[in-house]
C-alpha positions as CSV (number, residue, x, y, z in Angstrom):
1,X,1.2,-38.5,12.4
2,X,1.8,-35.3,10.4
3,X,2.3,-32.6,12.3
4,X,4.3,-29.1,12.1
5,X,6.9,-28.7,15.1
6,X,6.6,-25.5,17.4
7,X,9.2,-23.6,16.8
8,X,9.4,-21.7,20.3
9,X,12.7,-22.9,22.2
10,X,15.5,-20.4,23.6
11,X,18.1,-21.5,20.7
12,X,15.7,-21.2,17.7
13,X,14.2,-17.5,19.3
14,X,18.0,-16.9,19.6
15,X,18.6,-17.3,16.5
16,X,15.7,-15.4,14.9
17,X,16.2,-12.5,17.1
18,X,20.1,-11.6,16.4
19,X,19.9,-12.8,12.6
20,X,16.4,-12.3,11.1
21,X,16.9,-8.4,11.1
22,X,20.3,-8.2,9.0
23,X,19.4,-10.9,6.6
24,X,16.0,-9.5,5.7
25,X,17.8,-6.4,4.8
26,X,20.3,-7.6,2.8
27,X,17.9,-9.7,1.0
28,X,15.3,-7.4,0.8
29,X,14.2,-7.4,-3.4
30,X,16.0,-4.3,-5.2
31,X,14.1,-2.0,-7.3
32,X,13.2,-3.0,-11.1
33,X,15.0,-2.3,-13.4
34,X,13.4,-0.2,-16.8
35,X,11.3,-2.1,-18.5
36,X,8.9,0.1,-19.5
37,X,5.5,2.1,-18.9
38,X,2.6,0.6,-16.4
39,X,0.0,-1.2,-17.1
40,X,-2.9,-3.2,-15.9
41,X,-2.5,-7.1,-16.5
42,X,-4.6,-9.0,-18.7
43,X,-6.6,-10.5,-16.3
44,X,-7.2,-7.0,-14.6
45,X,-6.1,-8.1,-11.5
46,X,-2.9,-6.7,-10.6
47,X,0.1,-4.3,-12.3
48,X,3.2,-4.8,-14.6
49,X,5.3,-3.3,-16.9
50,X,4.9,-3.2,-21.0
51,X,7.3,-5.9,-20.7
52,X,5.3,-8.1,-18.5
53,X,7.5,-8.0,-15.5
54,X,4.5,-7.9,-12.2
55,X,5.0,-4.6,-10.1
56,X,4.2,-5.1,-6.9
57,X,2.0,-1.7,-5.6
58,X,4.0,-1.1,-2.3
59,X,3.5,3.1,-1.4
60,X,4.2,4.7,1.7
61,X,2.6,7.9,2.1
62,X,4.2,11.3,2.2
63,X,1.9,13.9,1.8
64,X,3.9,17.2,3.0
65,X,6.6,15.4,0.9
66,X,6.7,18.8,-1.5
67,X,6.0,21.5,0.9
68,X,8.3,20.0,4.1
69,X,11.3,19.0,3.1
70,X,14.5,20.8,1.6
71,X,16.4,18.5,-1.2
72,X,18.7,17.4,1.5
73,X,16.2,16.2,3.5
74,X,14.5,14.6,0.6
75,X,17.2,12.6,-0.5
76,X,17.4,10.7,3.3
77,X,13.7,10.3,2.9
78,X,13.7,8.7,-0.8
79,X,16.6,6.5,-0.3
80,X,15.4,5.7,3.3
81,X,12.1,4.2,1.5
82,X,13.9,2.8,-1.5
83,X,16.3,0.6,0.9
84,X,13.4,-0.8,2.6
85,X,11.7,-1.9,-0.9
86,X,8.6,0.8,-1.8
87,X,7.7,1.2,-5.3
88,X,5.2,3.9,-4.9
89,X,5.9,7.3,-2.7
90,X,2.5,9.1,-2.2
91,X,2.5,13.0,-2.0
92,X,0.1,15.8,-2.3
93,X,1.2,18.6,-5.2
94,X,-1.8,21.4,-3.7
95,X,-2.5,21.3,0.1
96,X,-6.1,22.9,0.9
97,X,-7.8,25.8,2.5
98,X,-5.2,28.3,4.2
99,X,-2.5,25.8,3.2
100,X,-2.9,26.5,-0.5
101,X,-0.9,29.6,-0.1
102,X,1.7,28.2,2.0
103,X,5.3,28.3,0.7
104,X,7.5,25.0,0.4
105,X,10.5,24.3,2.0
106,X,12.5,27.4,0.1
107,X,9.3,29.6,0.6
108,X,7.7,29.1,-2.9
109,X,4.0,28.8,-3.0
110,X,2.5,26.2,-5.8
111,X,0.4,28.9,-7.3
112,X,0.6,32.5,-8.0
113,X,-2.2,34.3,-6.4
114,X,-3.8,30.5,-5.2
115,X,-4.9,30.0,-8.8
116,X,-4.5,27.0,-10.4
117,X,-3.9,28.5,-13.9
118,X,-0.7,30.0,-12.9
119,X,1.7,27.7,-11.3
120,X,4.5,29.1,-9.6
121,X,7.5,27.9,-12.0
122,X,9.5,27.7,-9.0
123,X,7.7,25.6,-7.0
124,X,7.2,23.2,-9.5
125,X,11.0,23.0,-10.4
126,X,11.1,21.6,-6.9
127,X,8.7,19.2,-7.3
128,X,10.9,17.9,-10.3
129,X,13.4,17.5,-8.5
130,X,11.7,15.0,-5.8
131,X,10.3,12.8,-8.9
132,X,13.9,12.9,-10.8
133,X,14.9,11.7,-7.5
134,X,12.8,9.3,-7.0
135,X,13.0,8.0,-10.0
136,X,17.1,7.4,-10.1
137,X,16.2,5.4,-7.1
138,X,13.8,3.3,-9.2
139,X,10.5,4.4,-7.2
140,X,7.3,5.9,-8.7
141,X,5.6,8.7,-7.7
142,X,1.6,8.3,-6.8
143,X,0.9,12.2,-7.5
144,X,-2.1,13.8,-6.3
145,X,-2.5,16.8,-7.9
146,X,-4.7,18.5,-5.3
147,X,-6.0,17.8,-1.7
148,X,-9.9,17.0,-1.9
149,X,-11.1,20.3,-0.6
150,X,-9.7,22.3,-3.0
151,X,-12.7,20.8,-5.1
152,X,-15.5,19.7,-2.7
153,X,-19.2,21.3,-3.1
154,X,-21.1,19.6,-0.7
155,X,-20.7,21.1,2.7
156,X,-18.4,23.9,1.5
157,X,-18.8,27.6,0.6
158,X,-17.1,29.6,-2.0
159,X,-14.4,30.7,-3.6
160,X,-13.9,27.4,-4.8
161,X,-10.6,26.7,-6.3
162,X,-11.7,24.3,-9.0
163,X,-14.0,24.5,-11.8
164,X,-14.2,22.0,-14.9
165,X,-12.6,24.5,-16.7
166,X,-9.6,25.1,-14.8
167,X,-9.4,21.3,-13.3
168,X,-8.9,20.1,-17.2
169,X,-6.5,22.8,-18.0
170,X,-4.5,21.9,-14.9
171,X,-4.9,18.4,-15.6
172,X,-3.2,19.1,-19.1
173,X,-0.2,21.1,-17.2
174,X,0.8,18.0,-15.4
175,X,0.1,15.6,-17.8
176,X,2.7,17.4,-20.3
177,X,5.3,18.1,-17.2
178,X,5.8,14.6,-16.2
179,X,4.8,12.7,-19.9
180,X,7.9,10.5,-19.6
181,X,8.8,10.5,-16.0
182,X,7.6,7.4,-13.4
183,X,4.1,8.8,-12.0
184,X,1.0,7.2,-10.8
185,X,-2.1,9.6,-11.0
186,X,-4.1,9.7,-7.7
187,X,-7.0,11.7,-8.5
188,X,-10.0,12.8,-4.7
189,X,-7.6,13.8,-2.5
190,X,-9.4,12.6,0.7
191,X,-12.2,13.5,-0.6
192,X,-15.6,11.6,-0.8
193,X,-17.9,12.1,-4.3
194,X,-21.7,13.8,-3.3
195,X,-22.8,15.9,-6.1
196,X,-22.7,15.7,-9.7
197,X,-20.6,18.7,-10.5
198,X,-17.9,17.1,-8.2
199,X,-18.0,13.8,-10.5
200,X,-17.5,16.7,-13.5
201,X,-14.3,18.2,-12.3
202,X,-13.0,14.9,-11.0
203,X,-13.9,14.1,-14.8
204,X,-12.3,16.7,-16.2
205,X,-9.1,16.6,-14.2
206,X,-8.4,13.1,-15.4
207,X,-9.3,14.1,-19.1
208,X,-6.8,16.7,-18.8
209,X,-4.0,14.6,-17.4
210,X,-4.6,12.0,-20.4
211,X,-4.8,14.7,-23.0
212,X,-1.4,16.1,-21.6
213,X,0.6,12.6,-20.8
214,X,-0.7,10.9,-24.1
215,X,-2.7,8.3,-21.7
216,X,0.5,7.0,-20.9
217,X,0.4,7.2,-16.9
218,X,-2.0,5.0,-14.5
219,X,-5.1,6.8,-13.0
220,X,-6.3,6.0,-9.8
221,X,-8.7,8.3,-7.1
222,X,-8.3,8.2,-3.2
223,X,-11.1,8.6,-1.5
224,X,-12.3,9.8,2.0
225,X,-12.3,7.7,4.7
226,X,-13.7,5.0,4.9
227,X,-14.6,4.9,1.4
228,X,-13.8,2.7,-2.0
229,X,-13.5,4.4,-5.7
230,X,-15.7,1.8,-6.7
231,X,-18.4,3.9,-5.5
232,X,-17.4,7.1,-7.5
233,X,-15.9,5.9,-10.5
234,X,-15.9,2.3,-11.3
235,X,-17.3,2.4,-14.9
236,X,-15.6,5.6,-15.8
237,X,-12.9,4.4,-18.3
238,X,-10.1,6.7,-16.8
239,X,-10.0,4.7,-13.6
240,X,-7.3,2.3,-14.7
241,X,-7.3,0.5,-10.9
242,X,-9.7,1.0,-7.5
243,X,-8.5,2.1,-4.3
244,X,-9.9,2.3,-0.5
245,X,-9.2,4.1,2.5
246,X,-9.9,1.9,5.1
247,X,-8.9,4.8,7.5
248,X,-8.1,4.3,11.1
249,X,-11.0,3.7,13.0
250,X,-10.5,0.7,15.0
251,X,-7.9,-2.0,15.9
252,X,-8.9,-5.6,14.1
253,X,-10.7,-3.4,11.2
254,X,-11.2,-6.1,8.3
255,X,-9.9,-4.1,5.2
256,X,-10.0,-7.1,3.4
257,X,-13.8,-6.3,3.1
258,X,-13.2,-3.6,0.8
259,X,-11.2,-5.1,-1.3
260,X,-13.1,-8.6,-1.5
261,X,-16.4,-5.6,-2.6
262,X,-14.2,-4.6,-5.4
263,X,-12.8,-8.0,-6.7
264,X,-16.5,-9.1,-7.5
265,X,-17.1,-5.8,-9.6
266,X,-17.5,-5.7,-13.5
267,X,-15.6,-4.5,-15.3
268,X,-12.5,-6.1,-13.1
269,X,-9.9,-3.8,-12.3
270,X,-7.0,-4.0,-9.6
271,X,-7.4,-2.7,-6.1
272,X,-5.6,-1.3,-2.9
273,X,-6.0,0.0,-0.2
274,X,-4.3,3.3,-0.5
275,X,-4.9,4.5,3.4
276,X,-5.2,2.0,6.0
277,X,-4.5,2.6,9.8
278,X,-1.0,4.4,9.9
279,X,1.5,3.2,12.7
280,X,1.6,5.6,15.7
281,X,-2.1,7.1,14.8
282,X,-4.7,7.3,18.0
283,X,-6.5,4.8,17.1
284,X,-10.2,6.2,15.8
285,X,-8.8,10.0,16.7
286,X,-12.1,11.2,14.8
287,X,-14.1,9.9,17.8
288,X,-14.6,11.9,20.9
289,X,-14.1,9.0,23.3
290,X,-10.9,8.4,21.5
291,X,-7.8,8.1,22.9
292,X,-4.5,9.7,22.0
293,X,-2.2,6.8,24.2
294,X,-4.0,3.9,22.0
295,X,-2.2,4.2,19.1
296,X,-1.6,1.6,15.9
297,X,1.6,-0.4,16.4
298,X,3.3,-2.9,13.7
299,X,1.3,-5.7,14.7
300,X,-1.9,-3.3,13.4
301,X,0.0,-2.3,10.1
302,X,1.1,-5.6,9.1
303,X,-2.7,-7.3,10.1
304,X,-4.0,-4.8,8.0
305,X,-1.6,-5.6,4.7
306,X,-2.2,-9.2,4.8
307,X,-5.6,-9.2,5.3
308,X,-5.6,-7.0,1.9
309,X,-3.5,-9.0,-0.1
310,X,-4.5,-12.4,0.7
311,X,-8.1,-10.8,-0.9
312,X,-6.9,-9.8,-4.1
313,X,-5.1,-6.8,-3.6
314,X,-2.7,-5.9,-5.7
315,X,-0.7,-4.1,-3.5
316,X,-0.7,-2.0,-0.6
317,X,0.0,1.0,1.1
318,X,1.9,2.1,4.7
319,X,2.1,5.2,6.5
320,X,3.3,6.1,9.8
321,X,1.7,9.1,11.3
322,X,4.8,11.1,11.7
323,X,6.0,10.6,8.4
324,X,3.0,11.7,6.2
325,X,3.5,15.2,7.5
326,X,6.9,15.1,8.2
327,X,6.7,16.5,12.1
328,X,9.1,17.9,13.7
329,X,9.1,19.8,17.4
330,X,9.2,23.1,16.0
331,X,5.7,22.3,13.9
332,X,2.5,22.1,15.4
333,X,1.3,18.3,15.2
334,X,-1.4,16.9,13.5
335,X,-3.4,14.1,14.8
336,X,-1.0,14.0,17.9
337,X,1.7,13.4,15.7
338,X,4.6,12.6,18.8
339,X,8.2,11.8,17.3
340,X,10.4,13.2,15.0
341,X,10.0,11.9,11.3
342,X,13.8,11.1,10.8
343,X,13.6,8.6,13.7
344,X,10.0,7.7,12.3
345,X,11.5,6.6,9.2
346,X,12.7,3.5,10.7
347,X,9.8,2.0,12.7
348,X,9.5,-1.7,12.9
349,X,6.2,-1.3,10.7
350,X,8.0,0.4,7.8
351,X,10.8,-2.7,7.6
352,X,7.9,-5.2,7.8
353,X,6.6,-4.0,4.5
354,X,9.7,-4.8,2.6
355,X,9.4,-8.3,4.0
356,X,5.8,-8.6,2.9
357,X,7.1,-7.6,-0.9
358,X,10.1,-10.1,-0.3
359,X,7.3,-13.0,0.7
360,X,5.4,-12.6,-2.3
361,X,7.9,-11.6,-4.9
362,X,9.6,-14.9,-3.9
363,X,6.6,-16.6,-5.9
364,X,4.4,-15.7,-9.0
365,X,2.1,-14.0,-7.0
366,X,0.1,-13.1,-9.6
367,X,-1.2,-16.5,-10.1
368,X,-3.0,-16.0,-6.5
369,X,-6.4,-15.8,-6.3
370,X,-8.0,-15.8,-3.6
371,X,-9.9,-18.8,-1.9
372,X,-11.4,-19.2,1.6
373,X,-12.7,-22.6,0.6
374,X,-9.4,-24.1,1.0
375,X,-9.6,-23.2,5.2
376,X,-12.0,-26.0,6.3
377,X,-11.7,-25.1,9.9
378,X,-10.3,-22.4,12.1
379,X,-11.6,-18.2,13.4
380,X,-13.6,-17.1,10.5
381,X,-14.5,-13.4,11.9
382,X,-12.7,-10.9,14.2
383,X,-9.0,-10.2,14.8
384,X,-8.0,-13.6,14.1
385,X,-9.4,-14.3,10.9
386,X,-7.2,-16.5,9.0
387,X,-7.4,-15.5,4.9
388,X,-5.7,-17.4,2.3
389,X,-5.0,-17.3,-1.8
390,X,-4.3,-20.1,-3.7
391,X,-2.4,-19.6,-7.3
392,X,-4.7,-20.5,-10.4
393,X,-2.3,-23.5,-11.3
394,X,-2.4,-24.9,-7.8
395,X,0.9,-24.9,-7.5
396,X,1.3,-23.0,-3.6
397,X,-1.0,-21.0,-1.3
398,X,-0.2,-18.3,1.5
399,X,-2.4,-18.6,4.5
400,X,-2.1,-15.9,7.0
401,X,-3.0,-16.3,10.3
402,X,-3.1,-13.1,12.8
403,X,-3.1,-14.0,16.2
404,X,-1.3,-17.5,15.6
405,X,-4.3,-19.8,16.0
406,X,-4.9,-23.1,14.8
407,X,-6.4,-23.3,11.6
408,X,-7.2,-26.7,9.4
409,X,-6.4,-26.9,5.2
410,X,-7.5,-28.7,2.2
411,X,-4.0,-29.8,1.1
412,X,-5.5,-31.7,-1.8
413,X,-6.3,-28.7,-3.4
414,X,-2.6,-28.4,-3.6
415,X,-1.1,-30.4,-6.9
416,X,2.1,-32.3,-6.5
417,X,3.5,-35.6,-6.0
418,X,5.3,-34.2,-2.6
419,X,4.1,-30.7,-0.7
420,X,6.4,-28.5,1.1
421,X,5.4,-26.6,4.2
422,X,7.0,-23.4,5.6
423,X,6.3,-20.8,8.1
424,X,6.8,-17.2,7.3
425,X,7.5,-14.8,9.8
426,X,6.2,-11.2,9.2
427,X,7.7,-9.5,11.9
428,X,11.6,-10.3,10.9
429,X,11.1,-11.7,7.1
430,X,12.5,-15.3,8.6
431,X,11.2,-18.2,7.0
432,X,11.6,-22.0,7.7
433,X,11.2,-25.1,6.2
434,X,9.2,-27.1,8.5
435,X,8.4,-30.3,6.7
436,X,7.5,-32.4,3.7
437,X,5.3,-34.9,2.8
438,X,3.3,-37.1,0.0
439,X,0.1,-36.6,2.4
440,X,-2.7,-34.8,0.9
441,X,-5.4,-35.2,3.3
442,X,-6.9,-32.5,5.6
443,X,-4.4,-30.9,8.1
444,X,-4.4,-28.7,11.3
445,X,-1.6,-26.4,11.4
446,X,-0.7,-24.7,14.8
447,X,1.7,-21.5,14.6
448,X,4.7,-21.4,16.4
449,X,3.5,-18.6,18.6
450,X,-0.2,-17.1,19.3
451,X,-1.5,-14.3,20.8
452,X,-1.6,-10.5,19.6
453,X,1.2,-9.7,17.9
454,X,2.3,-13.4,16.9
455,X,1.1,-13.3,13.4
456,X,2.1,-16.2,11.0
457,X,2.4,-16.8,7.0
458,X,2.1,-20.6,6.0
459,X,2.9,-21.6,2.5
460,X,1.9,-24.6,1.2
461,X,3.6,-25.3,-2.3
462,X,4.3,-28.1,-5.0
463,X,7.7,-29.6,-4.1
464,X,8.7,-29.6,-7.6
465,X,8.4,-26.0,-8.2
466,X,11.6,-25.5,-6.8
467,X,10.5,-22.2,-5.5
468,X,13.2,-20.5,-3.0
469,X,12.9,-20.2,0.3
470,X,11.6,-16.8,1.0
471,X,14.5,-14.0,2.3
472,X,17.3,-16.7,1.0
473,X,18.0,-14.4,-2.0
């Protein structure tokens, strides 16, 4: 009988529980080296360098990033995220409405007189200085140039801060600013696409960033809540890769939706979710029944970052409530933000991404595709909806389950003279290596542990690979 052994007793929880932690850090995958500018891969599905070498899209987001912090302050942040593996930091360059005018950190404002054809030299000298850091530390910058409202029509009244005009012209300024430094253009801002003129200066802003970076920078637009760029912009031919906001409306939210939507659109591009539910948020705060002592945990964050990548993803995004605005006591709080940023920083849900990089770096991950015909049995809907991926060679497959329930596989779709199972755990980046066999037939898996919180990873891989164990680097 072929079965995989529970993996519950006191010595084994022992064991996970004191050493999991340190070893996951240690072993979590450094940043890449230089080999080159971004790109899309040739089967527009996920991201690499010129050279060929697969970047994995792992932001965190840090809006207030420019206008909160001092230098000081920045350099704890940037390392703080580089340490726990991001690639991408997030941030906002123009906040909107009665924050356009507000000061950063040494009480510069972005803009002289709130116009975006004169931007404050001194302001933006600050800004170079987060993206030279960031980029010593071997992280990109996904810049936003501008907050959504800043260029909304529908709903809003004037002055308006953008025009087509001035959207291009600023488009051009950062384009030739940050030509040969490591950015990521996020064009929307929040901000969802209802009128024709707003499609025009959307237009026009990403013309201007091409005509002043030579084309040489990704371009990507975040949308409002939830909402996909597919919508918008999917046969412009500026946006290089899609991405959602899933948003934060309810525990068990399926992001993996959107991005299943945007995997069967042509042309194919790569997509993200660039906003899912953000650890510490009230969960669905935009309600009026919600509640601000419901809040997303780690369990939420990492459901919602499997889910996405086991549907074609080709990366993801974090956030932690208290982070993206950088709260402290002395600042009022947005969305109930409750603790201190610096402490913030190091929330279980923030380590838990650096193992999900670590699990899929560990293979060619970009041979996954995914596949829900290889899951012949098990929860098909709700919070425990197992998703898998299966690589185009057949060589392995990740299968994730959320809540730890049984689930039954097609291991002939597996190619191999011997298979290799392992369990994957995404709450410490601890994997084992439960068992091999020459048996190919139809198997039922049961997790170690079920229940909310007790989420699982099971790989199923060709024995002669000789693929690592994952964390053993």
């Amino acid at each position: 009988m072929d079965q995989s052994p529970k993996l519950h007793t006191f010595l084994t929880m022992f064991i996970v529980l004191l050493l999991a932690y340190p070893i996951a850090v240690l072993s979590s995958p450094q940043q890449t080296g230089n080999h080159g500018k971004l790109r899309v891969s040739q089967n527009h599905r996920f991201l690499e360098y010129e050279d060929g070498t697969p970047f994995l899209y792992l932001g965190d987001t840090a809006w207030q990033l420019f206008h909160r912090l001092t230098r000081e302050e920045t350099d704890l942040y940037l390392r703080n995220r580089a340490e726990k593996g991001f690639t991408v930091i997030q941030a906002v360059v123009l906040q909107s409405g009665k924050d356009l005018a507000a000061p950063n950190a040494y009480g510069d404002p972005p803009l002289v007189g709130s116009d975006p054809a004169k931007p404050n030299e001194a302001y933006f000298k600050h800004v170079d200085y987060v993206v030279a850091k960031a980029q010593a530390l071997g992280l990109f910058v996904g810049m936003l140039p501008t907050w959504g409202g800043n260029w909304k029509r529908y709903n809003s009244k004037p002055p308006y801060v953008f025009d087509t005009n001035n959207a291009r012209a600023y488009g051009v300024y950062l384009g030739k600013r940050y030509k040969d430094k490591p950015i990521i253009w996020i064009l929307g801002g929040d901000g969802g696409v209802y009128l024709e003129e707003e499609k025009e200066i959307i237009a026009a802003m990403a013309k201007g960033l091409q005509e002043g970076d030579g084309g040489t920078h990704l371009i990507t637009f975040h949308p409002r809540g939830p909402g996909q760029s597919s919508d918008y912009f999917q046969q412009a031919p500026w946006l290089d890769f899609n991405m959602n906001q899933s948003s934060h409306g309810a525990h068990d939210h399926d992001n993996g939706l959107l991005i299943d939507h945007d995997y069967s659109l042509k042309p194919q591009k790569p997509t993200l979710d660039g906003e899912p539910r953000y650890e510490t948020m009230p969960v669905g705060f935009y309600y009026k029944n919600a509640s601000r002592y419901d809040r997303f945990d780690d369990y939420d964050v990492r459901q919602a970052a499997y889910w996405s990548m086991l549907a074609g993803a080709c990366g993801h995004t974090y956030g932690n409530n208290n982070v993206w605005q950088f709260w402290t006591a002395s600042r009022e709080p947005a969305f109930y933000a409750n603790v201190p940023w610096r402490p913030s920083l190091d929330h279980a849900g923030a380590f838990q991404m650096g193992y999900l990089r670590a699990l899929f770096e560990s293979r060619p991950y970009q041979k996954l595709v995914p596949d829900q015909s290889i899951i012949v049995d098990g929860p098909r809907q709700g919070g425990a909806r197992i998703r898998a991926a299966v690589a185009r060679d057949s060589s392995f497959a990740f299968f994730y389950s959320p809540r730890g329930e049984n689930f039954t596989v097609d291991r002939s779709r597996i190619k191999g003279p011997r298979i290799r199972e392992i369990w994957y755990d995404p709450r410490y980046g601890a994997a084992y290596d439960v068992h091999t066999t020459d048996n190919t037939t139809f198997q039922t898996y049961t997790p170690p542990t079920s229940g909310r919180g007790n989420d699982w990873v099971l790989i199923i891989e060709d024995v002669s690979k000789g693929f690592p164990l994952p964390g053993s680097r």
